[in-house]
N, CA, C and O atoms as a MOPAC input file, in Angstrom:
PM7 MOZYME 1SCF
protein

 N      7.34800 1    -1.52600 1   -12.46200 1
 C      6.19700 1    -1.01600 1   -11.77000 1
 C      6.45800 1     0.42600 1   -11.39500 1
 O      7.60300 1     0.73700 1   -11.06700 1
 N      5.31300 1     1.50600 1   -11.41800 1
 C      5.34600 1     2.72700 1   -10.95100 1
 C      5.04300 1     2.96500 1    -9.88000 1
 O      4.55100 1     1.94200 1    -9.40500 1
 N      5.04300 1     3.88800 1    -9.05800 1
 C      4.91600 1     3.67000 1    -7.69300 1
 C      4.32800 1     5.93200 1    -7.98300 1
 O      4.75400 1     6.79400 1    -8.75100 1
 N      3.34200 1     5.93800 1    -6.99000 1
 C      2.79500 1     7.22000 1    -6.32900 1
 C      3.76200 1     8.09700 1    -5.76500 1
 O      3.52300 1     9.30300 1    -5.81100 1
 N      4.82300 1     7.68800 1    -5.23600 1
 C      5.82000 1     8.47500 1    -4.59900 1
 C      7.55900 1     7.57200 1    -5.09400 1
 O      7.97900 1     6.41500 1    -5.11300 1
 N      8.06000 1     8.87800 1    -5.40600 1
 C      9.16300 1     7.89500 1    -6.23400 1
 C     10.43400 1     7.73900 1    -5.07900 1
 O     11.52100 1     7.38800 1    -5.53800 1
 N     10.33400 1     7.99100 1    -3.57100 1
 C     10.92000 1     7.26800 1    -2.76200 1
 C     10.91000 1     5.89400 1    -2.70500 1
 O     11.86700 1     5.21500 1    -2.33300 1
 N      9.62700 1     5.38700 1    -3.14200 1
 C      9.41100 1     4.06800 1    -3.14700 1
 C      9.79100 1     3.00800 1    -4.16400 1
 O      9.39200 1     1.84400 1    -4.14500 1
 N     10.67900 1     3.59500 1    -5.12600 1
 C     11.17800 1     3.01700 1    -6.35200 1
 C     12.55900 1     2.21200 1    -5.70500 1
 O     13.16500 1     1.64200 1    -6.61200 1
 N     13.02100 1     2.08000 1    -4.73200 1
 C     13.58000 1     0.84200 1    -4.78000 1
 C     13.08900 1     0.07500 1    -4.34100 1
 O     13.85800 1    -0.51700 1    -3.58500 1
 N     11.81900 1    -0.47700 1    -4.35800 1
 C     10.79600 1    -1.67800 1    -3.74900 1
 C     11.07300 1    -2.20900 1    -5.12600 1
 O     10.65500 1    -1.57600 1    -6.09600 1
 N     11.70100 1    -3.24800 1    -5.27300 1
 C     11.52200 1    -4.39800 1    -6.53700 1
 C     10.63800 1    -5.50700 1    -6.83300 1
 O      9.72900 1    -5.89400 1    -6.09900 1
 N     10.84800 1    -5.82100 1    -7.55700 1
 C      9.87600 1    -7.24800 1    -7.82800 1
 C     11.19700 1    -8.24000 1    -8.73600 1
 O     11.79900 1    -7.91000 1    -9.75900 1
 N     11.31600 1    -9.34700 1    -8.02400 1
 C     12.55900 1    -9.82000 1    -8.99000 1
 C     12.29900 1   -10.87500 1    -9.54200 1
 O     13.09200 1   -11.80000 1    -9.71800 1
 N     11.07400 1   -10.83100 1    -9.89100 1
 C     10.16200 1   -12.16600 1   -10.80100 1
 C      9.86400 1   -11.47600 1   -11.76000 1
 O      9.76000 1   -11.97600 1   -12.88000 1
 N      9.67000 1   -10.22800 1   -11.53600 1
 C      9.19300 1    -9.81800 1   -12.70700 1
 C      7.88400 1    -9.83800 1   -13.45700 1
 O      7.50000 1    -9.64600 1   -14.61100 1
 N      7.05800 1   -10.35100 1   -11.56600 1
 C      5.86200 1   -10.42500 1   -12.59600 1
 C      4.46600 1    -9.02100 1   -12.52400 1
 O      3.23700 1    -9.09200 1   -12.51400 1
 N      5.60700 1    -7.65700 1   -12.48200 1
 C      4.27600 1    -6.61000 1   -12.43500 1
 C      5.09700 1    -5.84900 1   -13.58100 1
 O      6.31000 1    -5.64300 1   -13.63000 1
 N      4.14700 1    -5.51100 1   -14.44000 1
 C      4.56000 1    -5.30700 1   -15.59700 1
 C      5.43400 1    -3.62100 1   -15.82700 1
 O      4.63000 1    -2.70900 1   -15.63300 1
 N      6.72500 1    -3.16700 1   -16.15300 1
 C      7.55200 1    -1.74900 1   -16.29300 1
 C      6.29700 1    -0.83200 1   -15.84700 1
 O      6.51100 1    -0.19000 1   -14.81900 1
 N      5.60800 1    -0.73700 1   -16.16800 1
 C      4.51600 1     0.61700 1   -16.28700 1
 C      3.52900 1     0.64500 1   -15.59300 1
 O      2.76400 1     1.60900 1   -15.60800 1
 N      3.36100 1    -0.34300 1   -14.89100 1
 C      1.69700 1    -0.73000 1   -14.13100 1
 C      1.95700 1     0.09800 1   -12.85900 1
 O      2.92700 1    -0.15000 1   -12.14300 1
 N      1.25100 1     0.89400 1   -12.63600 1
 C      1.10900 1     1.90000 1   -11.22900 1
 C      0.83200 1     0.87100 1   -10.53800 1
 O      0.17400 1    -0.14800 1   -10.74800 1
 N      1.77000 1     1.50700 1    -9.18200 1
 C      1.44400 1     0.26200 1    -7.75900 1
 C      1.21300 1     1.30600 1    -6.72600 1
 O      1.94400 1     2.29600 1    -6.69800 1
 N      0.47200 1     1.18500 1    -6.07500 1
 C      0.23800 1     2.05700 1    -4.62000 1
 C      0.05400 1     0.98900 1    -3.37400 1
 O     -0.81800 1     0.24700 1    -2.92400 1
 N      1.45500 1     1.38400 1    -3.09000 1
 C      2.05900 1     0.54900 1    -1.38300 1
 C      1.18800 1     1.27300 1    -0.28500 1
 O      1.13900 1     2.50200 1    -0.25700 1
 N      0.53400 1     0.52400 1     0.57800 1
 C      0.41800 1     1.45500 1     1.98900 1
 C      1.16200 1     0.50300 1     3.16000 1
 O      1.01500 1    -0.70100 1     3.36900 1
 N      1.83500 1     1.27600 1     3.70300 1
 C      2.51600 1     0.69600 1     5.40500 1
 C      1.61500 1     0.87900 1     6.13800 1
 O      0.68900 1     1.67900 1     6.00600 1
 N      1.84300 1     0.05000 1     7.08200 1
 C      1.16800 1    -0.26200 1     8.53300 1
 C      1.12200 1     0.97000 1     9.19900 1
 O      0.11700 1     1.35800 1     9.79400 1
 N      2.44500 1     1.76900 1     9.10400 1
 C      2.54200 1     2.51900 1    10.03300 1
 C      1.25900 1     3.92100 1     9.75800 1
 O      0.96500 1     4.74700 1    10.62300 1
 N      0.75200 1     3.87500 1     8.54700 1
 C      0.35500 1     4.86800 1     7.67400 1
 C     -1.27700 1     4.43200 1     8.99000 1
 O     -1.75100 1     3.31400 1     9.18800 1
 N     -1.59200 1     5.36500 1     9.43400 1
 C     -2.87200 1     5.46100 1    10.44700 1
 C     -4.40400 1     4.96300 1     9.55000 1
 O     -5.33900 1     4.52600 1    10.22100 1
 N     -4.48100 1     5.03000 1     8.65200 1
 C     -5.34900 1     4.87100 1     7.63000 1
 C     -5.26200 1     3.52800 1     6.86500 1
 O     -6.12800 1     3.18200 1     6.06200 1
 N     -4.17200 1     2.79500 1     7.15900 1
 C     -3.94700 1     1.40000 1     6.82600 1
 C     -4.92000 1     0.32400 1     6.75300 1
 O     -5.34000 1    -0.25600 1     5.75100 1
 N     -5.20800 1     0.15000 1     7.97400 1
 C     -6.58000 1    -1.05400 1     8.42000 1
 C     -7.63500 1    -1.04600 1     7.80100 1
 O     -8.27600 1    -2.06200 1     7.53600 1
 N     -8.02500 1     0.37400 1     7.41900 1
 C     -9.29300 1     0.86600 1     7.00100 1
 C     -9.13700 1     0.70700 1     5.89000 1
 O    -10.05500 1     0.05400 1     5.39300 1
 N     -8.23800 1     1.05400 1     5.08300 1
 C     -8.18800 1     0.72900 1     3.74600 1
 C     -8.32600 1    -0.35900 1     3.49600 1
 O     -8.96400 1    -0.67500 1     2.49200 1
 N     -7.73400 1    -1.35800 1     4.38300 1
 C     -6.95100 1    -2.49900 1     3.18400 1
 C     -8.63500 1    -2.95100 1     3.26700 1
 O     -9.23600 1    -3.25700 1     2.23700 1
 N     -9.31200 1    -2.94900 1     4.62700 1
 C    -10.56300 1    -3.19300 1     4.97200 1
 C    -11.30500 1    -3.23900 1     3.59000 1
 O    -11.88200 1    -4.14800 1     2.99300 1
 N    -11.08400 1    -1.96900 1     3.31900 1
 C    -12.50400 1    -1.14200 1     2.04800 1
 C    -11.96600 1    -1.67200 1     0.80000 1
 O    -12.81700 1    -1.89500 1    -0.06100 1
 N    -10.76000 1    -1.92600 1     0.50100 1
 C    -10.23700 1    -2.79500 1    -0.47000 1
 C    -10.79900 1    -4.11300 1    -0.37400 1
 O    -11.08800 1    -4.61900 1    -1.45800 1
 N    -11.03900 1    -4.83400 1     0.71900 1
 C    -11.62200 1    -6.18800 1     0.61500 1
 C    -13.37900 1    -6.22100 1     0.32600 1
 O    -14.12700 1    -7.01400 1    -0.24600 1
 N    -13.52800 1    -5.19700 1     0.89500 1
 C    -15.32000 1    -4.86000 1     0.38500 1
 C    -15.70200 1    -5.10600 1    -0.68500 1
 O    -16.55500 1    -5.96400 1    -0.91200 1
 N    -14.95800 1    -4.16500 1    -1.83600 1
 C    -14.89100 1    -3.75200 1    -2.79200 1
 C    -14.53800 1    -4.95400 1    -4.08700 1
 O    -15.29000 1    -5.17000 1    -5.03800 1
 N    -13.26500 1    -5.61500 1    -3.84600 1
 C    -13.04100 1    -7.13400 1    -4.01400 1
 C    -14.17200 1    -8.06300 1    -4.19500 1
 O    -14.48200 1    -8.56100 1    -5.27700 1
 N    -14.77400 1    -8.27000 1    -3.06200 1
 C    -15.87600 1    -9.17800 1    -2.64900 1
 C    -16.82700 1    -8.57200 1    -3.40300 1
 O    -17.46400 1    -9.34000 1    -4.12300 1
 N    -17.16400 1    -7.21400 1    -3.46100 1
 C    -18.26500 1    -6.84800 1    -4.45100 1
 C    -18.30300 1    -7.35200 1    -5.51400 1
 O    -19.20300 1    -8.04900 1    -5.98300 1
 N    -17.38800 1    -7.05800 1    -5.94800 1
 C    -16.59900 1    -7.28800 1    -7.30700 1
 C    -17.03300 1    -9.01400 1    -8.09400 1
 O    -17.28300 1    -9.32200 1    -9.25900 1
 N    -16.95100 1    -9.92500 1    -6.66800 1
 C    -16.54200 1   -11.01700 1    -7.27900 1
 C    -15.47100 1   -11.46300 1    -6.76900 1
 O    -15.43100 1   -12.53900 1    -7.36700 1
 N    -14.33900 1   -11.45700 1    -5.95300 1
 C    -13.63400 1   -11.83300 1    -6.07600 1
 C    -13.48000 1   -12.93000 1    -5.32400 1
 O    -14.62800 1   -13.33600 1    -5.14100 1
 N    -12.50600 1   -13.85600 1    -4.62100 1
 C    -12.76800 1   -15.31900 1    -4.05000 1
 C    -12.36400 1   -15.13300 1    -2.70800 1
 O    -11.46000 1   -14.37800 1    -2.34800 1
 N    -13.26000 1   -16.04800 1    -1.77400 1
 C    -13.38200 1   -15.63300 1    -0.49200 1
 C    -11.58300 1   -15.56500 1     0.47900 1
 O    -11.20100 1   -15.13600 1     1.56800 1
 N    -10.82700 1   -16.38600 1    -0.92700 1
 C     -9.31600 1   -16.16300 1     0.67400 1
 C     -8.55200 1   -15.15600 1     0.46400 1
 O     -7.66200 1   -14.65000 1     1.14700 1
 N     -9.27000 1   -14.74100 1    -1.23100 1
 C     -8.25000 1   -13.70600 1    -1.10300 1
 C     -8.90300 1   -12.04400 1    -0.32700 1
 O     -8.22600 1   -11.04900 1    -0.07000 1
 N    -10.03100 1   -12.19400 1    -0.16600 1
 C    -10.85800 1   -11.50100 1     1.37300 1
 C    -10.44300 1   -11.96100 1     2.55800 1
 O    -10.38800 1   -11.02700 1     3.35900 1
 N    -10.16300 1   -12.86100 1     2.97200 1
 C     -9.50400 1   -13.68400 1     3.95200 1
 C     -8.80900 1   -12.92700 1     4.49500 1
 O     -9.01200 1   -12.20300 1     5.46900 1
 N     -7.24500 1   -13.19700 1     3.34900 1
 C     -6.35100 1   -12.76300 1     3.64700 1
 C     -6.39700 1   -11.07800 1     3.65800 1
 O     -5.86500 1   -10.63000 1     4.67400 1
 N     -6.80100 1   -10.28400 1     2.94900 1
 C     -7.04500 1    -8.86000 1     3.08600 1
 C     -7.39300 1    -8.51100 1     4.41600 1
 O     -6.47600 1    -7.89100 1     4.95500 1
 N     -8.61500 1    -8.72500 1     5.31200 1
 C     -8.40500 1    -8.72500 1     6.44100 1
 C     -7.80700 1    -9.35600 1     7.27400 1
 O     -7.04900 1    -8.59200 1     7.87200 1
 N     -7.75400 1   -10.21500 1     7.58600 1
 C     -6.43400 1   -10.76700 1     8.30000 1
 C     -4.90200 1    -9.65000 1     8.09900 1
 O     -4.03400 1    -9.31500 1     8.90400 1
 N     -5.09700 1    -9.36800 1     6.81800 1
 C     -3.60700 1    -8.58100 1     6.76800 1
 C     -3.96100 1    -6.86900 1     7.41600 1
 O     -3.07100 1    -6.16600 1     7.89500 1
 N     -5.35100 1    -6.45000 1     7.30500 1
 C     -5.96300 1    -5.59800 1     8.48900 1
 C     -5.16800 1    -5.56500 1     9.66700 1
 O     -4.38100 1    -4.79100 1    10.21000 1
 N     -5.72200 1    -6.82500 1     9.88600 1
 C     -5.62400 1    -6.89000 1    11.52800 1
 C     -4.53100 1    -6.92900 1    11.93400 1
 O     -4.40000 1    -6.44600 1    13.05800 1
 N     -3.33100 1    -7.46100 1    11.30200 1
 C     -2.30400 1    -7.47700 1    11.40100 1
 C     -1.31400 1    -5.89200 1    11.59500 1
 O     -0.39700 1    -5.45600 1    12.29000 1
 N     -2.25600 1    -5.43200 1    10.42500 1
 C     -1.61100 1    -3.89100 1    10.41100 1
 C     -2.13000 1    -3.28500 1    11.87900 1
 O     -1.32100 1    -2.47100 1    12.32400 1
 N     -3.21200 1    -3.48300 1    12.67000 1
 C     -3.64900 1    -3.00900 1    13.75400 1
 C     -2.88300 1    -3.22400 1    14.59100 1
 O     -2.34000 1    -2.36800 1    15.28900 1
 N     -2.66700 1    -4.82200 1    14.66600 1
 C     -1.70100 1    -5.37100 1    16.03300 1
 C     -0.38300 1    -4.51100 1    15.94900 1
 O     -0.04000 1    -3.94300 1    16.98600 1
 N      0.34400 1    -4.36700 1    14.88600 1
 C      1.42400 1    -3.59400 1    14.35100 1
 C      1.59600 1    -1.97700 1    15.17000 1
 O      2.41100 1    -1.45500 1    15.93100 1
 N      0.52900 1    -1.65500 1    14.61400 1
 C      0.02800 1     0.11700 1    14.86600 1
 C      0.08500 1     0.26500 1    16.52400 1
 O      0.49700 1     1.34500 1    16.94800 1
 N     -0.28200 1    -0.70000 1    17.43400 1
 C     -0.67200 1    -1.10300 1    18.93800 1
 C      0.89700 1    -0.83900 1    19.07000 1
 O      1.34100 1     0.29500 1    19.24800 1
 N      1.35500 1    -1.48700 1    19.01200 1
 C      3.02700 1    -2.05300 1    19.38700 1
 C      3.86800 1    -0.74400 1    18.88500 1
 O      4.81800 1    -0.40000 1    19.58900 1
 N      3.61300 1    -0.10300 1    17.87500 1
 C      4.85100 1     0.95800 1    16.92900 1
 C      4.00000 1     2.45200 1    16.68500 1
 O      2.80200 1     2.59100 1    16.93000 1
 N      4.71000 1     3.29400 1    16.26300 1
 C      4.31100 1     4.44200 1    15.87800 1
 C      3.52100 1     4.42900 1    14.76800 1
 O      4.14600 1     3.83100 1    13.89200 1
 N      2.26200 1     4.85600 1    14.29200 1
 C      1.51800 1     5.35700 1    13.55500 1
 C      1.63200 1     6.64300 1    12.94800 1
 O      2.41900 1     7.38700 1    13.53400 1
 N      1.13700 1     7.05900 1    12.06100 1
 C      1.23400 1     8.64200 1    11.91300 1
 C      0.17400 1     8.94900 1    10.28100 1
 O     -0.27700 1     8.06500 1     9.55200 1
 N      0.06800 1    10.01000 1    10.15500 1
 C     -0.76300 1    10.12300 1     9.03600 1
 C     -0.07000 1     9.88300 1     7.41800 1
 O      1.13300 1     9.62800 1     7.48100 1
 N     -0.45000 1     9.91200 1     6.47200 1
 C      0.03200 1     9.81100 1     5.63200 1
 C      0.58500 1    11.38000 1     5.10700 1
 O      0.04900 1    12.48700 1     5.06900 1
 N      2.04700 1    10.81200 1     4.70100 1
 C      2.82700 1    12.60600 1     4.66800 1
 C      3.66200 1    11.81600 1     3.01100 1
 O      3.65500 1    10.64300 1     2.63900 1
 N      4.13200 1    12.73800 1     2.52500 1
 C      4.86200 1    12.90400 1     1.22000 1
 C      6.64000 1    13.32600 1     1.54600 1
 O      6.66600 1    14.07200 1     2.52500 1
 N      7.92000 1    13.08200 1     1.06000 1
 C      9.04100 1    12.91500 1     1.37300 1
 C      8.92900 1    14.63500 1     1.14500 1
 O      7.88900 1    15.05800 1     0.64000 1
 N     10.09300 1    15.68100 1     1.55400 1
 C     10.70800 1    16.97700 1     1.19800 1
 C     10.94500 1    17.12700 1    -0.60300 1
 O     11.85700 1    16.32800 1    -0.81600 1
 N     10.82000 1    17.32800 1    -1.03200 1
 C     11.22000 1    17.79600 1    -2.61700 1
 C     12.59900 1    17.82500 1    -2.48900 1
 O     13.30100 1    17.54700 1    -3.46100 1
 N     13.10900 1    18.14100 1    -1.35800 1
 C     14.47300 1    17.83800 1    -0.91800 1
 C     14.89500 1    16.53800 1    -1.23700 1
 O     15.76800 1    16.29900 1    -2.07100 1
 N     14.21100 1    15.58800 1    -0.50500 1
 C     14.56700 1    14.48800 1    -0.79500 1
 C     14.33900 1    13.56600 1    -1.62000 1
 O     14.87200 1    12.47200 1    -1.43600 1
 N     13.29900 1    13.83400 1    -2.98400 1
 C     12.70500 1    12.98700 1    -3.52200 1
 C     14.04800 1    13.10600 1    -5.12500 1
 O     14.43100 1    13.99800 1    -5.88100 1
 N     14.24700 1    12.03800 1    -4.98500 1
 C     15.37500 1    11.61200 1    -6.04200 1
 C     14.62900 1    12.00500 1    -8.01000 1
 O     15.28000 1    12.29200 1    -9.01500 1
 N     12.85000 1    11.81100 1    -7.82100 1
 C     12.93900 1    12.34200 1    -9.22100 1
 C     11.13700 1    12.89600 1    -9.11400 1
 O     10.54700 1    12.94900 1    -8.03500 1
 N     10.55600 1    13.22700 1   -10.31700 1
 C      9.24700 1    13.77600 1    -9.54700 1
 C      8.28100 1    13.17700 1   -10.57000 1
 O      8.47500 1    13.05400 1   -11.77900 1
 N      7.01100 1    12.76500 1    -9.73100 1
 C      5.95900 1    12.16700 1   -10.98800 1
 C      5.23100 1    13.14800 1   -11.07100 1
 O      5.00700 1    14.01700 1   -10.22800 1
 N      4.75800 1    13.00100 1   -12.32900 1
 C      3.75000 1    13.61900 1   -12.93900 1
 C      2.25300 1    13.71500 1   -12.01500 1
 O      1.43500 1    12.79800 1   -11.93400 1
 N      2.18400 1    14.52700 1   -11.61800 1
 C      0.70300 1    14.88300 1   -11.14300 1
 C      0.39300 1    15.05400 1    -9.76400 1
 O     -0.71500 1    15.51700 1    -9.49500 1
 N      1.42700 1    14.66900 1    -8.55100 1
 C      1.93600 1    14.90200 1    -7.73600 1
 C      2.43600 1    16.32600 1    -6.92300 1
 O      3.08800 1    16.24500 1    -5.88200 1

């Protein structure tokens, strides 16, 4: 799996079931914009067609990110130093 920011390349999958090349875009809780997303992701889903638990669970996992955000630091979404980024993607 590819990942948007290549800090995030040691997130594995050890099933193996997302395929070498398939772009993945992670968001954390801590990311202030979290809730809302995963929110507009379940909209969008449901537009789509898709089946009501796995909307369910999308919000529910919202809310979760909220209760989270209450309790811990939040912050906006930021990108690692070029300093620190071990290799660089394309388009970025």
């Amino acid at each position: 799996m590819k990942y948007a920011r290549p800090d995030y390349n040691r997130i594995q999958d050890p099933a193996n079931l997302i395929p070498e090349n398939e772009p993945v875009f992670l968001i954390r809780a801590q990311d202030i914009t979290a809730p809302k997303v995963v929110r507009y992701w379940a909209a969008q889903a449901e537009r789509e067609g898709a089946k009501k638990d796995i909307i369910r669970s999308a919000q529910k996992w919202a809310s979760r990110m909220e209760k989270w955000q209450r309790d811990h630091m939040k912050k906006i979404p930021d990108m690692p130093k070029k300093s620190e980024m071990k290799e660089e993607v394309n388009g970025l």
